[in-house]
C-alpha positions as CSV (number, residue, x, y, z in Angstrom):
1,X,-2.4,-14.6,4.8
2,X,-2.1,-11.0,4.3
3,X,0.3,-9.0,2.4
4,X,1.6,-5.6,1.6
5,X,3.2,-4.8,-2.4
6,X,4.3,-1.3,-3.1
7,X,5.6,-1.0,-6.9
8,X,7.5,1.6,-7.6
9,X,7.4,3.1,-10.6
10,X,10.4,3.3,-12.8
11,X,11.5,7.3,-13.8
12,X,10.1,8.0,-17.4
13,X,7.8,5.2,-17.2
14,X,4.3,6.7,-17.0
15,X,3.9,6.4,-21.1
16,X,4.6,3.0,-20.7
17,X,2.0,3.1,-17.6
18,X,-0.7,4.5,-19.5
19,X,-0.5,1.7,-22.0
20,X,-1.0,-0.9,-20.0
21,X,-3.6,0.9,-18.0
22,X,-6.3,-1.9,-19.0
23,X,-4.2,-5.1,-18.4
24,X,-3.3,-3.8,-15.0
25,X,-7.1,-3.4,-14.2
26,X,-8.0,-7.0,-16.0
27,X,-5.2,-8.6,-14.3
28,X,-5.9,-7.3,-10.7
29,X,-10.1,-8.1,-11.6
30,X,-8.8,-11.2,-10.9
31,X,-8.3,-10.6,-7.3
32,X,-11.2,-8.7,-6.2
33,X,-12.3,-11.2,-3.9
34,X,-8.7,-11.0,-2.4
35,X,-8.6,-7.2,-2.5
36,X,-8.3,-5.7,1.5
37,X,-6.8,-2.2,-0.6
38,X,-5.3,-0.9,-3.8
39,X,-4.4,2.4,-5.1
40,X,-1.6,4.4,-7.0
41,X,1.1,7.0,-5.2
42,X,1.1,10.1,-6.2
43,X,3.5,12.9,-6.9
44,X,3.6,16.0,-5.1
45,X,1.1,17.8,-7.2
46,X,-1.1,14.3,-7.3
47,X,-1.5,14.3,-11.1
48,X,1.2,11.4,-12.5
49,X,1.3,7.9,-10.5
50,X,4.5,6.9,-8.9
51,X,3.4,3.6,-7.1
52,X,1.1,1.2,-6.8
53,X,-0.1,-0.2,-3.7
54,X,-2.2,-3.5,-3.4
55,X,-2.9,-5.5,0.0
56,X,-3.9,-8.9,-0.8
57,X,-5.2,-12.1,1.0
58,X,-4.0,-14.5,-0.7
59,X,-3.2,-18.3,0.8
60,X,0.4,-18.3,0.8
61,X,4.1,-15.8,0.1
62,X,4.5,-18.0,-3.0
63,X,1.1,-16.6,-4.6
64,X,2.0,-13.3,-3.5
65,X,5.8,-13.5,-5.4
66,X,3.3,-14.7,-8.5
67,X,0.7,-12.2,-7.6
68,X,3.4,-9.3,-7.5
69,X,6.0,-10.5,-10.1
70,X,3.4,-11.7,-12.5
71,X,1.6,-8.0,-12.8
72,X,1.8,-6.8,-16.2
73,X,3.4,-3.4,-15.4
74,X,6.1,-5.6,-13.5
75,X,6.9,-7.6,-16.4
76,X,6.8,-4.6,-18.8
77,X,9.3,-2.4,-16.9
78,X,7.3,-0.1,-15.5
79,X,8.2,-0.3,-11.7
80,X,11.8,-0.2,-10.8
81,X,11.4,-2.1,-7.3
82,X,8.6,-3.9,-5.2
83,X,8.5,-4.0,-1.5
84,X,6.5,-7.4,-0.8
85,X,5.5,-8.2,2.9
86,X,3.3,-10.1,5.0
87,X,1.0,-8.1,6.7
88,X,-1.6,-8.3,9.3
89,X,-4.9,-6.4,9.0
90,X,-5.0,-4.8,12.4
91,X,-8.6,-2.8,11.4
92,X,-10.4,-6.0,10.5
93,X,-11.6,-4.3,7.3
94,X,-10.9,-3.4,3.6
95,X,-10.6,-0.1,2.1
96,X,-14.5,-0.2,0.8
97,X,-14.8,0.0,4.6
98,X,-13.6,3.1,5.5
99,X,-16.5,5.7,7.4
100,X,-14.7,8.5,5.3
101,X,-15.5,7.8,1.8
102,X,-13.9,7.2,-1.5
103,X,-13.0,10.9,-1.8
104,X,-12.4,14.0,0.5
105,X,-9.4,14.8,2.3
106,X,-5.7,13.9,1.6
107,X,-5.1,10.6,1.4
108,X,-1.6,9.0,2.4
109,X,0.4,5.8,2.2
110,X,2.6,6.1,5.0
111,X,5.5,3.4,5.2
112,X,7.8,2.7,8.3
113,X,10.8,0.5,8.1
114,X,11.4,-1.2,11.4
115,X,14.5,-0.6,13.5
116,X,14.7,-3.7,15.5
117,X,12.3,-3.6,18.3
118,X,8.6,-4.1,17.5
119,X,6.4,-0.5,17.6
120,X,3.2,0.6,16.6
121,X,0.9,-2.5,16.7
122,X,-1.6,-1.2,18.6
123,X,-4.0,0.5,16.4
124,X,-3.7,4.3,16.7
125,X,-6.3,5.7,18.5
126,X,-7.8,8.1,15.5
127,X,-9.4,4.6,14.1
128,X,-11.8,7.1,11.8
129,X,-8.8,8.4,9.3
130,X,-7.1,4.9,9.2
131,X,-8.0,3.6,5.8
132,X,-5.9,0.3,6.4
133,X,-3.2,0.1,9.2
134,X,-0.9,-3.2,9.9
135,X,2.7,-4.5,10.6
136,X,4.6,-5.3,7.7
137,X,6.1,-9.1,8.8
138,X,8.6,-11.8,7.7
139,X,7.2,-14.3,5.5
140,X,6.9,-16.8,8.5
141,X,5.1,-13.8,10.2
142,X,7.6,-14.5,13.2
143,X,9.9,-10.9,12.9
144,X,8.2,-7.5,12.9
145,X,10.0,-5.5,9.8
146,X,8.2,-2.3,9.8
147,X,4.4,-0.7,9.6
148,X,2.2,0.3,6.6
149,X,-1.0,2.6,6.8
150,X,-3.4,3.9,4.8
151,X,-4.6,7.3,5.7
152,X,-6.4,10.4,5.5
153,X,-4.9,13.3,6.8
154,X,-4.5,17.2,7.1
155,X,-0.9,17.1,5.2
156,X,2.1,14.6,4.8
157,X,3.7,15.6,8.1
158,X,-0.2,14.9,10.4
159,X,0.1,11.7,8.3
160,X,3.7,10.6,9.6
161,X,2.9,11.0,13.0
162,X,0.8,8.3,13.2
163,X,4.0,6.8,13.3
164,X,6.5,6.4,16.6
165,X,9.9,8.4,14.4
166,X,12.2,6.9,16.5
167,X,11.2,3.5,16.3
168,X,12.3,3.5,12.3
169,X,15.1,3.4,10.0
170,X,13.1,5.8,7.3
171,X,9.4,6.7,6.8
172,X,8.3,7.3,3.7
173,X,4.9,9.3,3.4
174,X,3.7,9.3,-0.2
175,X,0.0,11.0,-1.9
176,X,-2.6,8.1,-2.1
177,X,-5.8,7.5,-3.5
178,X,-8.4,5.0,-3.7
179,X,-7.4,2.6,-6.7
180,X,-9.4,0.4,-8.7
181,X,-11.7,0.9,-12.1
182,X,-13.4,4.1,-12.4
183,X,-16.9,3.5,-12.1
């Protein structure tokens, strides 16, 4: 089973962030196998974190509470909220995938909240500049609740549109960028 976790970082946390910069890695080592995409939000000038996004396969909602819950930024404060989510990996790959690279381009995490009826499953039709793309989903997988993609794309508002506007409470566009250890 597939799932979507956006952290979101706490205000005044990024000291705190900093320090714990090598658990978070160990800890999510521990998942590469698992990994379909990971990476921190960004601020508007892209140089402090404000989020952490990780898609997982992992066998079952109760390893993705642990999975998100037990993360050591969670339990030291760090993050002020997590959005956790089935998910269905509509592209069939992982980020390590993506034709476009680790860098190059503006990279976004653009996040829909559903509005009742089911939009956007179909995968958009610029498949090159999606970097992951998928519905977010009950737990029991049975209730569309929104859609989360990874993308590259000219500027935040080229990124939305992927996006049907009506079709959503809110969407959220935030700077992205590949996560993981620097090599």
């Amino acid at each position: 089973m597939e799932f979507f976790c956006y952290h979101r970082d706490r205000s005044g946390s990024a000291a705190l962030r900093d320090r714990l910069l090598e658990e978070h890695w160990s800890y999510m080592d521990q998942y590469a196998k698992e990994m379909i995409a990971r990476g921190p939000t960004l601020n508007s000038d892209g140089d402090a974190a404000t989020g952490s996004v990780h898609i997982v396969d992992l066998p079952d909602p109760a390893a993705a509470r642990a999975f998100a819950f037990d993360e050591p930024n969670f339990q030291a404060g760090v993050y002020r909220d997590v959005l956790l989510r089935r998910w269905r990996n509509t592209l069939g790959r992982t980020m390590w995938d993506f034709p476009g690279g680790r860098t190059g381009g503006n990279r976004y995490l653009v996040l829909g909240i559903g509005a009742g009826q089911d939009a956007d499953l179909a995968v958009p039709s610029d498949r090159d500049n999606l970097i992951a793309y998928g519905p977010l989903l009950s737990d029991n997988a049975a209730t569309w609740l929104g859609t989360a993609a990874l993308v590259r794309a000219s500027d935040p508002e080229a990124a939305r549109a992927i996006l049907t506007r009506d079709r959503y409470t809110e969407i959220e566009v935030h700077n992205w960028q590949f996560g993981g250890r620097p090599t």
